[in-house]
C-alpha positions in Angstrom: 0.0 0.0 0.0 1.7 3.6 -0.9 2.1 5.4 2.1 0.4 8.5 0.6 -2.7 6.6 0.4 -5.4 8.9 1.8 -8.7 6.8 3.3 -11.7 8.7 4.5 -14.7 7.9 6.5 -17.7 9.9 7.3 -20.1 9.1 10.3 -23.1 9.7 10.7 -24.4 9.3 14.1 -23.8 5.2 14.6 -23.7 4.7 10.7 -20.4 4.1 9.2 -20.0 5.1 5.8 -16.1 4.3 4.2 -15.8 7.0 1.2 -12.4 5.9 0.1 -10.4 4.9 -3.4 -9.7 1.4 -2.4 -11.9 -1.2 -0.7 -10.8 -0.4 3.1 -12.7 -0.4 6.4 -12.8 2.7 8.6 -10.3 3.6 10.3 -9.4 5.9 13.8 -6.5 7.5 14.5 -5.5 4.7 16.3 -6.5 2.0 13.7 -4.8 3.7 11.2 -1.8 1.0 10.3 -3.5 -2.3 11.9 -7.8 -1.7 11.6 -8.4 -2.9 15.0 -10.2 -2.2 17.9 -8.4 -0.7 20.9 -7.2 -3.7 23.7 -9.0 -1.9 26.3 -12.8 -2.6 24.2 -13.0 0.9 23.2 -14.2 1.3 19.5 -12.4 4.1 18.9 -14.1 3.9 15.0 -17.3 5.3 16.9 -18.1 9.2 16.9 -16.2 11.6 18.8 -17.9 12.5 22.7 -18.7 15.7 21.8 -21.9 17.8 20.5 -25.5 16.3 19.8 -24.7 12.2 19.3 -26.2 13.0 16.1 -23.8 15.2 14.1 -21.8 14.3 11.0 -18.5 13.3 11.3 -15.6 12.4 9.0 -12.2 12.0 9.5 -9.7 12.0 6.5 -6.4 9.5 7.6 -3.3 10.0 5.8 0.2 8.4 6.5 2.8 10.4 6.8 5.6 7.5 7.4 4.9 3.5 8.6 3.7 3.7 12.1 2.7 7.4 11.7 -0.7 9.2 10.5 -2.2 11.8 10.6 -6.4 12.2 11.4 -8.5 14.9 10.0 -11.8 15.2 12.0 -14.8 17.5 11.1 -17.9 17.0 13.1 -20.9 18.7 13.3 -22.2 22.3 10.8 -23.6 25.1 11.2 -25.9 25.7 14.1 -28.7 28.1 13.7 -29.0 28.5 17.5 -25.7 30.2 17.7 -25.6 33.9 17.8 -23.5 37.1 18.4 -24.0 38.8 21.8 -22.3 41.6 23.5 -20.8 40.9 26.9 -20.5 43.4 29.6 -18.2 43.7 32.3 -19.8 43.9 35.4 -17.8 46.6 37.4 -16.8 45.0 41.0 -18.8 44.9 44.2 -16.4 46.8 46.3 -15.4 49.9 47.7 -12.0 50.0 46.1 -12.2 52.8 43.0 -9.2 50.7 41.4 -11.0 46.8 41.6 -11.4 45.4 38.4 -14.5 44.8 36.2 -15.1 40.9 36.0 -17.3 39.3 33.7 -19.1 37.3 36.6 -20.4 38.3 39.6 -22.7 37.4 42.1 -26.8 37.4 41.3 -27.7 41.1 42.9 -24.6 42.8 41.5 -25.5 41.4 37.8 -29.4 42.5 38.5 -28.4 46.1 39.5 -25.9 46.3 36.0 -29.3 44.8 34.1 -30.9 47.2 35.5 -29.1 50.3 35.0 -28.3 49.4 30.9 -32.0 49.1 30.7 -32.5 52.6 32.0 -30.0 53.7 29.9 -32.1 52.2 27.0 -30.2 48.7 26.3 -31.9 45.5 26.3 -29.9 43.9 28.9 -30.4 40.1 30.2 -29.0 38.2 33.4 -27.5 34.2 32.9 -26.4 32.0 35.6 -23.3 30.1 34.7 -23.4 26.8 35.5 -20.2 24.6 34.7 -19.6 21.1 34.3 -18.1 19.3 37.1 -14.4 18.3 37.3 -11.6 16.6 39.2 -11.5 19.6 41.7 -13.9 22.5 40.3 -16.7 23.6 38.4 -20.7 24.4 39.5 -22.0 27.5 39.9 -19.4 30.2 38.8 -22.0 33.6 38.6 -23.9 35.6 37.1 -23.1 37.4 33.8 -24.7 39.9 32.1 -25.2 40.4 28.3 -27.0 42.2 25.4 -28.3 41.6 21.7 -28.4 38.7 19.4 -26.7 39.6 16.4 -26.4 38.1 13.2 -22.4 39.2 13.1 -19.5 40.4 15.1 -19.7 43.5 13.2 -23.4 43.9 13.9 -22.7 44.8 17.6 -20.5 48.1 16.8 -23.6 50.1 17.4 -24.8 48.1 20.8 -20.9 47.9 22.2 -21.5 52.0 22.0 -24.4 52.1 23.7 -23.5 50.4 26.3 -20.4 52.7 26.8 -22.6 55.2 26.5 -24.7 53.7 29.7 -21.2 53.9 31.6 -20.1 50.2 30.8 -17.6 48.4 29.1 -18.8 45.4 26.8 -17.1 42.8 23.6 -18.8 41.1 21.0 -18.4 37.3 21.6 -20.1 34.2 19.9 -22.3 32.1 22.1 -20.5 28.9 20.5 -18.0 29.7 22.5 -19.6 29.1 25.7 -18.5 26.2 27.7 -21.8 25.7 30.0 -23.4 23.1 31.4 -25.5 20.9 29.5 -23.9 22.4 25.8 -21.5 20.1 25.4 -24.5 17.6 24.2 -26.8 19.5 22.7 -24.4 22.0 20.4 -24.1 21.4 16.9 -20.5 22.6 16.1 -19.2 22.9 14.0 -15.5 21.6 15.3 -12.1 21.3 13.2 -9.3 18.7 15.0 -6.0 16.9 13.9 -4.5 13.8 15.3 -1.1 13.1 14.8 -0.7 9.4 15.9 2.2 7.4 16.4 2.5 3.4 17.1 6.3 3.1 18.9 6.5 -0.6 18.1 6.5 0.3 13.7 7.9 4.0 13.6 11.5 3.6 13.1 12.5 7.7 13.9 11.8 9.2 17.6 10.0 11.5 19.6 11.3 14.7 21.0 11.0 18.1 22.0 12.8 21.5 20.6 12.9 24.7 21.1 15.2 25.8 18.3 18.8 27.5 18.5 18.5 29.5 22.1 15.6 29.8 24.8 15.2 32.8 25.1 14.0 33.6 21.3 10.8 32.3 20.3 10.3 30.6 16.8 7.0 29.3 15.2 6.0 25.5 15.6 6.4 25.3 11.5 9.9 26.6 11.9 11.2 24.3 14.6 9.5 20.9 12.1 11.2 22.4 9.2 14.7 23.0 10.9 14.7 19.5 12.1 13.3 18.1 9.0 10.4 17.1 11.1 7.3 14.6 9.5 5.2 16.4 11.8 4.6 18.7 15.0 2.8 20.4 17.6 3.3 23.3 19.7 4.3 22.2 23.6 4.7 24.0 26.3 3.5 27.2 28.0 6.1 30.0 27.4 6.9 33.7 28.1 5.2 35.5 25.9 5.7 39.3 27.8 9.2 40.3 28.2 7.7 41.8 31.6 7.4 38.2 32.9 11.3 36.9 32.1 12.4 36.1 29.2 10.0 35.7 26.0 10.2 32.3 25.0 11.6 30.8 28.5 9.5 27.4 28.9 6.7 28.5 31.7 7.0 25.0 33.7 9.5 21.7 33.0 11.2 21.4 30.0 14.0 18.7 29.4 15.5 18.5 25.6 18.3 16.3 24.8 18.7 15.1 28.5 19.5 18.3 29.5 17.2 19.9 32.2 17.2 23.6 30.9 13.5 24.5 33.2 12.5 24.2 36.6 9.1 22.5 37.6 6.2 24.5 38.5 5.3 22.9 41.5 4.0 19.1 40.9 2.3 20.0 37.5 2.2 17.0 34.9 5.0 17.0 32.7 4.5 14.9 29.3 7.9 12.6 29.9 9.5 11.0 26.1 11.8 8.1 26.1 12.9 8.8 22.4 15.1 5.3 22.2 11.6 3.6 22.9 8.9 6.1 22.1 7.4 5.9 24.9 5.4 8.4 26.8 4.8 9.0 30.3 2.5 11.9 32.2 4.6 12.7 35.3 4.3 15.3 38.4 7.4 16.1 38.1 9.3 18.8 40.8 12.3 20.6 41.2 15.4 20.1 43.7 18.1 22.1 42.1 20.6 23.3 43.8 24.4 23.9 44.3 27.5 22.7 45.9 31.0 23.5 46.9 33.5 22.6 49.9 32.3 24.7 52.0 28.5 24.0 51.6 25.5 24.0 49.7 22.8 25.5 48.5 19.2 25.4 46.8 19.0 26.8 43.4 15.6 28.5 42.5 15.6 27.9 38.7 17.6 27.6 35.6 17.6 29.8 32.4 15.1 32.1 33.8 15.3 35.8 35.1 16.1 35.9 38.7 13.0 37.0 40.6 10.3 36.3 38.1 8.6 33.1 38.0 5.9 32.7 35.1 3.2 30.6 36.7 4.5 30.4 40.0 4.9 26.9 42.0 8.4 27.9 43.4 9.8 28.7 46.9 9.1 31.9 48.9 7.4 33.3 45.9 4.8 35.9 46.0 1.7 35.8 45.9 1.8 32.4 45.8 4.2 29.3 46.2 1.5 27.0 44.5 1.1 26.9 40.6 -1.1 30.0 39.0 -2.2 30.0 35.6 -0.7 33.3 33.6 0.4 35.1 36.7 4.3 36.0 37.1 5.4 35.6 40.7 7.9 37.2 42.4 10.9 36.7 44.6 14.0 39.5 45.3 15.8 36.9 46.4 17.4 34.1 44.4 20.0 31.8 43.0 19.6 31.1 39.2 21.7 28.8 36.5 22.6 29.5 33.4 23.5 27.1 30.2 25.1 28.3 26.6 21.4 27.2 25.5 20.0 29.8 27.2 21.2 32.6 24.6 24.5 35.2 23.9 24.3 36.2 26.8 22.3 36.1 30.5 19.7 39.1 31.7 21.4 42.0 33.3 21.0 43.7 36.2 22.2 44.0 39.8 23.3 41.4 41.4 26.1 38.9 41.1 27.4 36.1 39.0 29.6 33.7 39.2 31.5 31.8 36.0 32.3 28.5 36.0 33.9 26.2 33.1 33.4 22.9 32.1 35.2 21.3 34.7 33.1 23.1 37.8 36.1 25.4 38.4 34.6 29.3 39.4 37.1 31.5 36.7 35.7 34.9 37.5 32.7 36.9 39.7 31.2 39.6 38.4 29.3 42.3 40.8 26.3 42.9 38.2 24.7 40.3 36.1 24.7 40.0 32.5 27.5 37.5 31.1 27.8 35.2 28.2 27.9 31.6 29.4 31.0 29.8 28.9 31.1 27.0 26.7 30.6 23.9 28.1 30.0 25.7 31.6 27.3 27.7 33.5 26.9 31.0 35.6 25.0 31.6 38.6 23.6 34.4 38.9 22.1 35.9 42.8 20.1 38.4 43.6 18.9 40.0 47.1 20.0 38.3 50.3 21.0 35.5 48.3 24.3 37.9 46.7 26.3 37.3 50.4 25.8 33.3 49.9 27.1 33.0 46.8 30.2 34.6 47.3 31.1 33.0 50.6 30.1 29.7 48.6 32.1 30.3 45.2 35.3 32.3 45.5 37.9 32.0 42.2 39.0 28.9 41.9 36.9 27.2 44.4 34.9 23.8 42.8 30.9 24.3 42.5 29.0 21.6 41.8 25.5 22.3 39.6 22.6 19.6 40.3 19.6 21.1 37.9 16.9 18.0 39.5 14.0 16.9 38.5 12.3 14.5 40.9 9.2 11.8 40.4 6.1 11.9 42.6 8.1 8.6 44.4 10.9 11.1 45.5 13.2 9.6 43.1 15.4 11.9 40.8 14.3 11.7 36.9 17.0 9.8 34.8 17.5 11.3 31.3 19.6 10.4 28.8 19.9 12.1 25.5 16.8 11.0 24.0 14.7 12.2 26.9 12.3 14.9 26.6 9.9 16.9 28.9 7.6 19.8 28.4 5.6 21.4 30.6 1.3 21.7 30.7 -1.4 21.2 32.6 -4.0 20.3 33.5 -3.9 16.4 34.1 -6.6 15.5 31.5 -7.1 11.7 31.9 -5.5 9.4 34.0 -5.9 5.5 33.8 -8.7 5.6 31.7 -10.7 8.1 33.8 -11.4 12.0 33.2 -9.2 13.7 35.6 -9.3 17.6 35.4 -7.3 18.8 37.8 -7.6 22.7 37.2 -7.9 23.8 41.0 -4.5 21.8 41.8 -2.6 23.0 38.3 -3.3 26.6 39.0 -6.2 27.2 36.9 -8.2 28.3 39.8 -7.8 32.2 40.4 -8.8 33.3 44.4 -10.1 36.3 44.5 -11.0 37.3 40.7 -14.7 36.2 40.8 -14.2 32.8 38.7 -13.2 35.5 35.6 -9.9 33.3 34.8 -11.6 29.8 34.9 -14.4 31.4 33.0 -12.8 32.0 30.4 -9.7 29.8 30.2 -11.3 26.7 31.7 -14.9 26.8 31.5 -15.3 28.5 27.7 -14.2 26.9 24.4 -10.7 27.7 22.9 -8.1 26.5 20.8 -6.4 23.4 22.9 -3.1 21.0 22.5 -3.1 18.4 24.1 -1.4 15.0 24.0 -1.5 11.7 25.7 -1.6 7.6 24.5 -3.9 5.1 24.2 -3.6 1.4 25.9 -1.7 0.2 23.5 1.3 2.6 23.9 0.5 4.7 20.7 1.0 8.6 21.3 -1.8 11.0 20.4 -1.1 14.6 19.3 -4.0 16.3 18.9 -4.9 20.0 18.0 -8.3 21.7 18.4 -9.4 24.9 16.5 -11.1 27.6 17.8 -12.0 31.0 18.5 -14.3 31.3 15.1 -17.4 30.4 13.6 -15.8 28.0 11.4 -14.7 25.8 14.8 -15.8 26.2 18.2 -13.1 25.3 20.2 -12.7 22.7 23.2 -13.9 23.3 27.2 -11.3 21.3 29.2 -14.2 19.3 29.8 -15.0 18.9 26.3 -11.2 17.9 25.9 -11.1 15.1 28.2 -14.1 13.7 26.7 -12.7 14.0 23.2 -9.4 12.6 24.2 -11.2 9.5 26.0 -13.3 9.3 22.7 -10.0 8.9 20.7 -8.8 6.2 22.9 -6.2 8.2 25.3 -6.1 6.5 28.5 -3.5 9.3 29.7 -4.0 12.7 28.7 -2.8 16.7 29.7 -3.4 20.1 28.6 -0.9 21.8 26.6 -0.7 25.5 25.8 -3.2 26.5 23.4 -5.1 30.0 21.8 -2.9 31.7 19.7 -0.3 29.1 20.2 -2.5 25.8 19.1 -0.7 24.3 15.9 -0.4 21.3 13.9 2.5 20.6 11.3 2.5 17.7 8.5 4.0 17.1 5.1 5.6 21.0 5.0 2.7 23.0 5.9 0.7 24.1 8.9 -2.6 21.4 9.1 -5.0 23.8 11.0 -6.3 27.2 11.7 -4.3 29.2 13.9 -7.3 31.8 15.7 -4.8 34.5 15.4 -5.4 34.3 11.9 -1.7 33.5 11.5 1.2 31.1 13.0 2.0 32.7 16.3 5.6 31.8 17.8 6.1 29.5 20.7 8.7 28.1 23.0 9.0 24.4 22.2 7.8 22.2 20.1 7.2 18.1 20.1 8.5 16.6 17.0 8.2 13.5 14.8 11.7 13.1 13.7 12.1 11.2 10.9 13.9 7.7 10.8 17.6 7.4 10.8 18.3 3.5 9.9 18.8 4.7 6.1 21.1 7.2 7.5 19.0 10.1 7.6 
């Protein structure tokens, strides 16, 4: 059979219809080389979990190599009960002038915005959001308030003024978007995915992760495939994307490439874990016990190949506000001890401080009394900041031996082994685990205190574009990509995204980074739809490297 061969399948509700160019059954992502059910009884030929149970479906497979495919899925059309609507934010229910607007709020506080648009002239309406239960959240998140049902985003121009007008701030948003209890059956899409699927035990090239020629630089997913001569891709990790939370392109969690640990843990949040020599996957809670040692003593290191004292989604030591993971929030902490590698970039941030240079054989050559160096080849600095500037320098005087442990250790307390086919990137939240649904969004730091459920209501609880990777029960890895953001494709709740990935088979799952950054690479070209409206460049990147027994 020529690899190229393209089959396609449409379903429609239980029916299975095989549309293809040679006599073939359907296929799933999973099925793709071998045509069988999965070994844990799942028919993973059947309909995605995920709209009205009665909504077209097809999926076009196409292999891009033995042992690797990739799965086109359309399900569902255009839904006439969709409309435009303008959203207001409700200002806050407190004394302080400078509290934020938040588009929740308790029951009165919506009625009393209600009612003051309507004296002002604009039909305004109150909804309780109710949102699907998971792992460690969901319910009743608020009230919001909204206004109009448009035919188009540009409809609402008009109604956005006169609600400003009425003393309010509003957007236009599509009510496919909403992630609310009870839609995730009875909507009728439409929704635009890609599965990139491969079976360890036929593909002959290996799994990794990249993040191009330095850290600290950010390339597009397309990019990082092409400069590795990749089959196919998908974006990773979370990243810095503002260069006033550290430095843009910094993984935002774990990241391992090559064997090298080049990014601290955020707390205990799952990490997807490749053995490239096997191509096996793993979803770990990883953590982080870095630190340094000389004759005189030791000490913790805070991170690595990050700017001291900021600490994109939190989950480190001493930090403020928080020493527990927090979704998009940079955390702070004067006071640190931070590695650097030559992978890092030319040179390290600068600022005050200290740093300390040491070669490739652990020797300290120099000390610097501000920070900003390049790293020398082979070798690391440290750089310190605060209180932690008076440690470092008893610790590491010229010529003294320092010893650099960047550690990653397992949820059994037992430090990660890599070797140089071992990758990690960061995510979260757990999706499935064993088999089960298993959103854990309150313990990965998708739980906001103190904001009104605004952040989980509209990175959680609505539909966006979503990553997210995991394997079935047979040891085949799933990449997956979601569209979103549009008419066109709906985007995923992450309880929509743990039923889909269950639907596919995935009996381990997690979150990646997604929105802007959600893309999927194959045969050259970019697969899906970023919402952006173009490519939008990331931090890392997990790759489907091509075979290397013909000497490639």
């Amino acid at each position: 059979m020529n690899d190229s061969l393209k089959h396609r399948t449409a379903l429609t509700g239980g029916l299975v219809v095989a549309v293809v160019s040679a006599l073939l059954s359907p296929v799933s992502p999973a099925q793709a080389d071998d045509g069988r059910i999965g070994d844990n009884g799942t028919d993973q030929s059947s309909h995605l979990n995920l709209g009205a149970a009665d909504l077209p479906e097809s999926r076009t497979v196409t292999t891009l190599a033995p042992g690797v495919t990739l799965t086109k899925i359309s399900r569902g059309g255009a839904d006439s009960s969709l409309f435009w609507t303008a959203e207001v934010a409700i200002p806050a229910d407190s004394p302080d002038p400078d509290a934020p607007a938040s588009a929740l709020s308790s029951q009165d506080t919506a009625q009393r915005t209600a009612d003051k648009l309507k004296a002002g002239g604009v039909d305004a309406r109150v909804e309780h959001v109710q949102s699907p239960q998971l792992a460690d959240a969901g319910g009743d998140l608020g009230y919001r308030v909204r206004a109009g049902h448009l035919a188009a985003q540009a409809d609402g121009a008009a109604l956005v003024a006169q609600i400003k007008a009425a003393g309010f701030a509003s957007s236009v948003i599509y009510t496919g978007w909403d992630g609310d209890a009870g839609t995730s059956t009875t909507t009728r899409g439409p929704w635009n995915l890609d599965v990139i699927t491969v079976d360890p035990g036929k593909y002959q090239g290996q799994l990794a992760a990249s993040f191009g020629p330095d850290l600290e630089k950010r390339e597009t997913t397309s990019q990082l495939a092409s400069d590795a001569h990749a089959l196919a891709a998908v974006n990773a990790g979370f990243f810095v994307f503002d260069p006033k939370a550290g430095a843009e392109g910094d993984p935002a969690g774990v990241g391992v490439y090559r064997g090298r640990v080049l990014s601290e843990a955020v707390a205990d949040r799952p990490a997807f874990v490749i053995d490239g020599k096997k191509n096996s996957i793993s979803i770990q809670r990883l953590t982080w016990a870095g630190k340094v040692s000389a004759p005189s003593g030791e000490a913790a290191l805070d991170g690595i190949d990050r700017v001291p004292g900021l600490i994109r989604n939190c989950g480190g030591v001493n930090d403020l506000p928080t020493s527990g993971p927090l979704q998009d929030v940079t955390c702070t902490n004067s006071n640190e001890l931070v590695t650097f590698t030559p992978e890092f970039g030319p040179t390290t941030p600068a600022g005050p401080g200290l740093e300390v240079m040491v070669d490739s054989h652990d020797t300290v050559t120099s000390i610097a009394d501000t920070r900003g160096a390049a790293v020398p080849a082979g070798g690391h600095t440290i750089q310190a900041t605060g209180t932690d500037v008076a440690r470092l320098r008893a610790l590491a005087p010229v010529g003294a031996k320092l010893r650099i442990d960047a550690g990653l250790l397992g949820q059994d307390g037992k430090p990660l082994h890599t070797n140089k086919a071992t990758s990690v990137v960061n995510g979260g939240p757990l999706l499935v685990k064993d088999g089960s649904e298993d959103v854990t969004v309150r313990h990965d730091g998708m739980v906001h205190p103190n904001d009104g459920n605004s952040f989980y209501y509209g990175w959680v609880h609505k539909r966006n574009p979503r990553t997210f990777a995991g394997t079935d029960a047979q040891g085949r890895t799933m990449l997956v990509t979601a569209d979103g953001r549009s008419t066109a494709s709906l985007g995923l709740s992450l309880k929509e995204e743990a039923d889909v990935a269950l639907s596919l088979g995935m009996v381990q799952a997690m979150n990646l980074d997604g929105g802007g950054s959600t893309t999927a690479v194959a045969q050259g070209k970019v697969q899906n739809s970023p919402s952006g409206g173009s490519e939008r460049a990331i931090g890392d990147a997990l790759l489907v490297l091509p075979g290397r027994k013909d000497g490639q």
